[in-house]
KEPA-672266 format. One line per field, with one value per atom (N, C-alpha, C): residue number from 1; residue in one letter; atom name; z, y, x. Coordinates in Angstrom, 2 decimals. Atoms other than C-alpha are relative to their C-alpha. Layout:
<atoms>
num = c(NUM; ...) $
residuo = c(a; ...) $
atomo = c(CA; ...) $
zz = c(Z; ...) $
yy = c(Y; ...) $
xx = c(X; ...) $
</atoms>
This chain:
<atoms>
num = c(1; 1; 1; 2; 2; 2; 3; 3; 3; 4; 4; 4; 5; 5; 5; 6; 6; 6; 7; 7; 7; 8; 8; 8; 9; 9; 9; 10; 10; 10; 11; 11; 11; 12; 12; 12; 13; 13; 13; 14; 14; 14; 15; 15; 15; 16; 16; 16; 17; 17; 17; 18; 18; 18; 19; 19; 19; 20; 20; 20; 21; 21; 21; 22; 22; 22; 23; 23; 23; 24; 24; 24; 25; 25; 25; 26; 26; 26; 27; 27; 27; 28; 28; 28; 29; 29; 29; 30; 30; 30; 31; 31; 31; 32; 32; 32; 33; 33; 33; 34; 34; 34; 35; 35; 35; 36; 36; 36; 37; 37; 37; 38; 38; 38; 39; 39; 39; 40; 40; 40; 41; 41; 41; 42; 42; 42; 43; 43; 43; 44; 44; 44; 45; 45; 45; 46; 46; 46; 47; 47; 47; 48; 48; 48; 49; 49; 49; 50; 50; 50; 51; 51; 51; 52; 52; 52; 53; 53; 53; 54; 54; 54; 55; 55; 55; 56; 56; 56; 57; 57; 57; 58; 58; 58; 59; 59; 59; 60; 60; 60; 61; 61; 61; 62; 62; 62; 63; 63; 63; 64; 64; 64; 65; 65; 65; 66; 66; 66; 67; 67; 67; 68; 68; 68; 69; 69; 69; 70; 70; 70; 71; 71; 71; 72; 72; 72; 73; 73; 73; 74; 74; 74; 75; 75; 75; 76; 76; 76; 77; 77; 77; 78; 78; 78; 79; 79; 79; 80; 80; 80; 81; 81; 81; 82; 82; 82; 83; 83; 83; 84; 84; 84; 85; 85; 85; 86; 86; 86; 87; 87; 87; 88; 88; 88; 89; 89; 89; 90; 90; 90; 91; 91; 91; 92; 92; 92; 93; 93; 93; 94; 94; 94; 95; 95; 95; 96; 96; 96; 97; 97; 97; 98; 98; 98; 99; 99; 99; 100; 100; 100; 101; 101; 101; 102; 102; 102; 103; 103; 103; 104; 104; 104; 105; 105; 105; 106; 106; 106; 107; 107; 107; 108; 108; 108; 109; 109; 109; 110; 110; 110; 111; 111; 111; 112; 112; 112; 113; 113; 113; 114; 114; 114; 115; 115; 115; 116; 116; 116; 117; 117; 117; 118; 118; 118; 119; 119; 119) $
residuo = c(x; x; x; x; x; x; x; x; x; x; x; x; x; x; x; x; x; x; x; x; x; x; x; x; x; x; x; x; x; x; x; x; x; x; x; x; x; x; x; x; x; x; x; x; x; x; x; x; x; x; x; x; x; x; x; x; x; x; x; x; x; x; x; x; x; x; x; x; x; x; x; x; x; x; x; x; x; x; x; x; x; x; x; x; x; x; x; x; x; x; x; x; x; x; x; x; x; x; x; x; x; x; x; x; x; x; x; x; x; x; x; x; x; x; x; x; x; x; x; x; x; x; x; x; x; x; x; x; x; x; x; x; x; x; x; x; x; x; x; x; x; x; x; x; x; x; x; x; x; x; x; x; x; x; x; x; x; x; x; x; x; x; x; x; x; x; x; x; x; x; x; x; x; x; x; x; x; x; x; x; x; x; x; x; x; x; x; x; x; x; x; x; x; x; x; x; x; x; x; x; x; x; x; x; x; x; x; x; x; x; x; x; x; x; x; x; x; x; x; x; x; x; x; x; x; x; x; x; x; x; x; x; x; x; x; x; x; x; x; x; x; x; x; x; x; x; x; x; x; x; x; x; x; x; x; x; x; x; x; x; x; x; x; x; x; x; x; x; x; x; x; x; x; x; x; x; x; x; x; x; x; x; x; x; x; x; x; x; x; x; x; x; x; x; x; x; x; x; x; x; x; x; x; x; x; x; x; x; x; x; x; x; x; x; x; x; x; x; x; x; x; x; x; x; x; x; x; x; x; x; x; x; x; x; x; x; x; x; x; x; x; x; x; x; x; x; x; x; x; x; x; x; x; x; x; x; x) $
atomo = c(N; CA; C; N; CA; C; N; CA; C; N; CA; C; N; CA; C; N; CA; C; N; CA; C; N; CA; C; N; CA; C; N; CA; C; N; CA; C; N; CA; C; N; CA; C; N; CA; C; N; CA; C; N; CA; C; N; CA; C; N; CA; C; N; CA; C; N; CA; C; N; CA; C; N; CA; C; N; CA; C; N; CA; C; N; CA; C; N; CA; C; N; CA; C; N; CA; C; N; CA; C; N; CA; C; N; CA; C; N; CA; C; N; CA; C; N; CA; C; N; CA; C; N; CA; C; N; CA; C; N; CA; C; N; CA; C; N; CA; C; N; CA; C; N; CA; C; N; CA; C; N; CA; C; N; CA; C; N; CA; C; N; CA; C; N; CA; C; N; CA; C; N; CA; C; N; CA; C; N; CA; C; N; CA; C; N; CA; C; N; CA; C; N; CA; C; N; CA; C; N; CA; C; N; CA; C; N; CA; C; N; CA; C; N; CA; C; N; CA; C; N; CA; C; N; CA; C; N; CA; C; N; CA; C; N; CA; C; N; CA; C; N; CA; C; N; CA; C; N; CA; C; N; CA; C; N; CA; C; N; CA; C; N; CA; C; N; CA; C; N; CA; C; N; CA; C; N; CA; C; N; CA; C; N; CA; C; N; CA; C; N; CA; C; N; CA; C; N; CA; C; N; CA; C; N; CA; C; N; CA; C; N; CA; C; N; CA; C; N; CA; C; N; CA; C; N; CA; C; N; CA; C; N; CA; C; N; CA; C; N; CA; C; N; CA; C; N; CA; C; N; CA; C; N; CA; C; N; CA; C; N; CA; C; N; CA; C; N; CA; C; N; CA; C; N; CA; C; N; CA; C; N; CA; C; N; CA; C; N; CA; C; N; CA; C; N; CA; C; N; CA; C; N; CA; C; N; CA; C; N; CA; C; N; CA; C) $
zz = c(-1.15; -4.26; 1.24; -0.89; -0.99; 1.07; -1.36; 2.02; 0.94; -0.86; 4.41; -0.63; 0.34; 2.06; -0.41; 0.05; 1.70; 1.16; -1.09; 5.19; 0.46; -0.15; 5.04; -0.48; 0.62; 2.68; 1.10; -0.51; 5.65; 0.75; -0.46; 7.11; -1.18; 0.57; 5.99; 0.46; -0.81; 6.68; -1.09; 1.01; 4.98; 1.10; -0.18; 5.89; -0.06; -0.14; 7.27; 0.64; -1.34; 9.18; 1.25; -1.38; 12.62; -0.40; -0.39; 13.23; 0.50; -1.37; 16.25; -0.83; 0.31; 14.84; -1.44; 1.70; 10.87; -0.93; 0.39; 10.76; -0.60; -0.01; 8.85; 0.99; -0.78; 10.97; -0.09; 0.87; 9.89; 0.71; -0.67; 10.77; -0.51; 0.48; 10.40; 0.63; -0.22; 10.13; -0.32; -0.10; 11.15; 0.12; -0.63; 11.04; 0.98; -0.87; 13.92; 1.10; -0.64; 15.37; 1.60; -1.88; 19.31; 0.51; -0.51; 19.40; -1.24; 1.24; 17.18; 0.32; -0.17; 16.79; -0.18; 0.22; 17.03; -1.64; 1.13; 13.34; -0.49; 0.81; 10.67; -1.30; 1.31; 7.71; -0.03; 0.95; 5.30; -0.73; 1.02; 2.92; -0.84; 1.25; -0.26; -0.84; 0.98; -1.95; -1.46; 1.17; -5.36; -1.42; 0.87; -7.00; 0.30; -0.44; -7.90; -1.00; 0.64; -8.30; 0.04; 0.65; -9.59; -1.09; 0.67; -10.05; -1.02; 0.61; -12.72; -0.34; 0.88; -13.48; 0.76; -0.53; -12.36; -0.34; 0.87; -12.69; 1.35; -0.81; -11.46; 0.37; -0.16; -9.88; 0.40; 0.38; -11.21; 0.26; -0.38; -9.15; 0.59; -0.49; -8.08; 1.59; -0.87; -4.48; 0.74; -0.42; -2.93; 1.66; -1.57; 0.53; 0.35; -0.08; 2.27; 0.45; -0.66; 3.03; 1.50; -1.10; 6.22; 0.90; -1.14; 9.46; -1.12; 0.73; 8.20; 1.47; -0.73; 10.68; 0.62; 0.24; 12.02; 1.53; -1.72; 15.42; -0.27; -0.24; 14.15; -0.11; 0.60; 13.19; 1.45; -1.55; 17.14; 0.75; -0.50; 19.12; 1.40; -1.27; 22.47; 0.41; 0.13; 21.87; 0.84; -0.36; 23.11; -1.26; 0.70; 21.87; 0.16; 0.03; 21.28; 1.19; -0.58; 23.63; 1.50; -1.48; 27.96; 0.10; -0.17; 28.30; -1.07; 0.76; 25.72; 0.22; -0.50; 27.36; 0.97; -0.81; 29.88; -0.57; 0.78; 27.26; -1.02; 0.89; 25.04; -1.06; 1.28; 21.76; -0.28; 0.63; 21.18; -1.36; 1.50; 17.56; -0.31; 0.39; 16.12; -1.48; 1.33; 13.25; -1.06; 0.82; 10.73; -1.04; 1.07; 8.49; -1.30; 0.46; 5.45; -0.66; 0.22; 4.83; -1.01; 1.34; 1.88; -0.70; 0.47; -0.63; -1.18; 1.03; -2.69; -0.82; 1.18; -6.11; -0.69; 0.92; -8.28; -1.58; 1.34; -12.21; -0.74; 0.34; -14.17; -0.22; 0.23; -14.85; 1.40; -1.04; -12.55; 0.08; 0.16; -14.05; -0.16; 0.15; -13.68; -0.27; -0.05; -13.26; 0.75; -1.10; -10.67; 0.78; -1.40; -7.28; 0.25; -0.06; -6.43; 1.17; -0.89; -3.63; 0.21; 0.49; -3.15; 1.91; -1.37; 0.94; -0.15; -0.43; 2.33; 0.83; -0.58; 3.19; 1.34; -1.07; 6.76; 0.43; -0.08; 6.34; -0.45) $
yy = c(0.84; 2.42; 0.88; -0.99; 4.00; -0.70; -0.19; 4.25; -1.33; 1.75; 1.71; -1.28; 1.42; -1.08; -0.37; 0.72; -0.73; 0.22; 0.09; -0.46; -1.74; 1.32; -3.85; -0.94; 0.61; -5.18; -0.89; 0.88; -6.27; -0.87; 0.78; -8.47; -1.13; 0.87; -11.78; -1.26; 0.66; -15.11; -1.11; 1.06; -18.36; -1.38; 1.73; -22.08; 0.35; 0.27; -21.95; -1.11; 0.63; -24.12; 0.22; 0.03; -24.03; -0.02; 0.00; -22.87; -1.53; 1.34; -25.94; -1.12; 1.16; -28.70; -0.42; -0.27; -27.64; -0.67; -0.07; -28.39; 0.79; -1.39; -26.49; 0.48; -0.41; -24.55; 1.86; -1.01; -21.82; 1.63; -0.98; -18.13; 1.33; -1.25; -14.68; 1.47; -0.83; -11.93; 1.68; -0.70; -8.39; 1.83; -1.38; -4.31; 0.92; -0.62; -2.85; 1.38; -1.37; 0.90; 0.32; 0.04; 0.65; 2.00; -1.35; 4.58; 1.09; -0.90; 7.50; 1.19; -1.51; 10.95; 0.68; -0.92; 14.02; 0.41; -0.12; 14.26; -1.34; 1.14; 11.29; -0.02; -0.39; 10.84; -1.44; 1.39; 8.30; -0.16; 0.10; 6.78; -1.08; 1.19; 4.57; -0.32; 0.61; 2.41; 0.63; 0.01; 3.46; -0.50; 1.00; 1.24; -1.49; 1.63; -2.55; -1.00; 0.53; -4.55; -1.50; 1.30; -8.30; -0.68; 0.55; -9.62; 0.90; -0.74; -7.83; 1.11; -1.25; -5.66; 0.68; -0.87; -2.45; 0.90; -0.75; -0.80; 1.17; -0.96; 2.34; -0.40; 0.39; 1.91; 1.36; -1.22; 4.47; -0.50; 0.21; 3.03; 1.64; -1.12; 6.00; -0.53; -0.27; 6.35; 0.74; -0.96; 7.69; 0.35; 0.08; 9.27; 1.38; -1.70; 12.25; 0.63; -1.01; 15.38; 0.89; -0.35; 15.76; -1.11; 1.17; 12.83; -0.95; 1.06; 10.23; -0.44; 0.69; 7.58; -1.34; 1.21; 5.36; -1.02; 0.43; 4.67; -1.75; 1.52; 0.49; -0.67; 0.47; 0.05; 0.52; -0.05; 1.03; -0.85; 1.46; -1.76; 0.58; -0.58; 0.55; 0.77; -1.49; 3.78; 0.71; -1.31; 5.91; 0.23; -1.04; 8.90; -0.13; -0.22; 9.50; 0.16; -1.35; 12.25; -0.33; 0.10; 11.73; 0.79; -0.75; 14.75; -0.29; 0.48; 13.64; -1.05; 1.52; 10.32; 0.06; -0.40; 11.76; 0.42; -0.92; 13.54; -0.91; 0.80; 10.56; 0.04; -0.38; 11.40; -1.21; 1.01; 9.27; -0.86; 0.61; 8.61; 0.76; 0.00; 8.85; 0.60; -0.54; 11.58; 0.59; -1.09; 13.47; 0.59; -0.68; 15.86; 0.17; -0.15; 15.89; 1.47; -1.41; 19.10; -0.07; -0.14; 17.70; -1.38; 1.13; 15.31; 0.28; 0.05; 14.80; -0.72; 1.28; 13.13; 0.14; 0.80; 11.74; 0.16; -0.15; 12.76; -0.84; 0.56; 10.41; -1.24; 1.54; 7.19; -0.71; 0.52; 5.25; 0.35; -0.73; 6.69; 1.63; -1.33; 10.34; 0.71; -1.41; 13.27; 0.84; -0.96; 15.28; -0.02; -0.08; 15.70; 1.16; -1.14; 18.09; 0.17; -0.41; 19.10; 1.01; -0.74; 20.46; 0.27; -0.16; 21.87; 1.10; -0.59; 22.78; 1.57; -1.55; 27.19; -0.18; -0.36; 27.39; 1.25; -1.40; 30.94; 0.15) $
xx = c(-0.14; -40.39; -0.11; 0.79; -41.72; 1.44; -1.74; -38.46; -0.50; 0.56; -40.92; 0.82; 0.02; -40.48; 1.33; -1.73; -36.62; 0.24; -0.59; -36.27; -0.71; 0.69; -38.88; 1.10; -1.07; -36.31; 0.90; -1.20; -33.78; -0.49; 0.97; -36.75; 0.18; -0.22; -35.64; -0.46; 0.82; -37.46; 0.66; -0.40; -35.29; 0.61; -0.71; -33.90; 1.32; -1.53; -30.28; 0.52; -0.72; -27.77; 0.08; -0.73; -27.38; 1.36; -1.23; -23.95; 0.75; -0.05; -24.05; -0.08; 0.04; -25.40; -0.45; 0.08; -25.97; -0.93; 1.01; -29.29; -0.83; 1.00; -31.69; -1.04; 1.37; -33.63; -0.78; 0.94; -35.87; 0.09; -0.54; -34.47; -0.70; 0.67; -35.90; 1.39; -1.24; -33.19; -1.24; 0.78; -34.38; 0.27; -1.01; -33.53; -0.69; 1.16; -34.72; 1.18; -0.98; -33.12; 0.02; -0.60; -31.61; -0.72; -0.45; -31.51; -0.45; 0.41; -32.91; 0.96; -0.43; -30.70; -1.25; 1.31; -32.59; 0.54; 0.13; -31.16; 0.77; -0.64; -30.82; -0.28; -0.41; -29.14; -0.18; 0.06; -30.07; 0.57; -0.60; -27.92; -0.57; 0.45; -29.30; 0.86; -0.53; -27.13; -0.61; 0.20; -27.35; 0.68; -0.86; -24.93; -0.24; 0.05; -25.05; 1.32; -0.80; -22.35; -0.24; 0.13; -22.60; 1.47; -1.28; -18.94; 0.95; -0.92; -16.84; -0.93; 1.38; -20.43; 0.03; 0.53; -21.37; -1.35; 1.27; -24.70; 0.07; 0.62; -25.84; -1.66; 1.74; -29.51; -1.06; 0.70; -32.09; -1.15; 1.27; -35.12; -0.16; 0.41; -37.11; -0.53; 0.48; -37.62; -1.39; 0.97; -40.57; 0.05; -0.10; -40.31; -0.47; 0.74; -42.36; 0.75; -0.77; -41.25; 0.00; -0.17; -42.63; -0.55; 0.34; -43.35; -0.07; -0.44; -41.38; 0.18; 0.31; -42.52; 0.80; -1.02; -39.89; -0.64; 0.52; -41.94; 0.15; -0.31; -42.09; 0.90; -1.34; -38.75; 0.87; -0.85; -37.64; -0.15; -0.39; -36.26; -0.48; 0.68; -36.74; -0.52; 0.71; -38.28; 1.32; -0.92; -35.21; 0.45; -0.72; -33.79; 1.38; -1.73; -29.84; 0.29; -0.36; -29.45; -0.84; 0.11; -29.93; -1.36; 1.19; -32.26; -0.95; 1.34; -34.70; -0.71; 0.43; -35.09; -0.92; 1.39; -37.60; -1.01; 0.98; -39.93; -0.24; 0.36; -40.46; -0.62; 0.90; -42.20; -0.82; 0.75; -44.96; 0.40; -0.25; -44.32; 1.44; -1.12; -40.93; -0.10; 0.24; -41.24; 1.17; -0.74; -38.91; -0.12; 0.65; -39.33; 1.58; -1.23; -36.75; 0.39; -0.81; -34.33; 1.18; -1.18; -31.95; 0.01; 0.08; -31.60; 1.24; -0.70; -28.62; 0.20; 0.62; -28.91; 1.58; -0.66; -26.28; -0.45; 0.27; -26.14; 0.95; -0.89; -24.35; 0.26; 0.16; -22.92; 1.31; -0.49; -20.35; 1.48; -1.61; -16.82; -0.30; 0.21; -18.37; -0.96; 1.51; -20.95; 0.15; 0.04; -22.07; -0.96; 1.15; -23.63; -1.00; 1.29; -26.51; -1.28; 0.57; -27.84; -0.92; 1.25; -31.41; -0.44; 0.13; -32.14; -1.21; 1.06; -35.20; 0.32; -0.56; -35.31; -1.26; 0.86; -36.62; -0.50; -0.07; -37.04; -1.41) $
</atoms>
């Protein structure tokens, strides 16, 4: 599964109530990022729970390791940070520097951390 299409994932398009007058009327729910840090951490659910069940979820991710493109998923094109807000980066890139994986089942394993050497 490629990182785009679970960030596509919270792009929702269904028939609700109106709050007001509890009509259906046809809503599109949407994830879209106010503000970028100059560093961001992603977190992926990797558990699924379904009532008294628990699963671990061993979909494979796919995501690059360098210009990871978030430029359409920005609501205003700013940066975090005051002084970066004059120097605007065209495209909204990141390159990734760690990934920590999960060995195991849901009552126990171990964590493992793998970091990019800038050296």
């Amino acid at each position: 599964m490629m990182l785009g299409k679970i960030i596509s994932f919270f792009v929702l398009t269904s028939n609700r109530n109106c709050p007001k007058c509890q009509k259906p009327q046809r809503a599109t729910k949407q994830l879209k990022i106010a503000r970028l840090p100059p560093i961001l951490i992603i977190h992926l659910k990797r558990f699924h729970y379904a009532g008294p069940w628990r699963d671990k979820l061993n979909t494979f991710v796919d995501y690059p390791l360098e210009n990871l493109d978030l430029t359409k998923h920005v609501l205003s094109g700013r940066m975090a940070s005051d002084s970066q807000q004059n120097q605007l980066p065209e495209k909204y890139l990141y390159d990734l520097y760690g990934v920590t994986n999960h060995f195991g089942t849901l009552s126990g394993g171990h964590c493992m951390s793998c970091l990019r050497n800038l050296c």
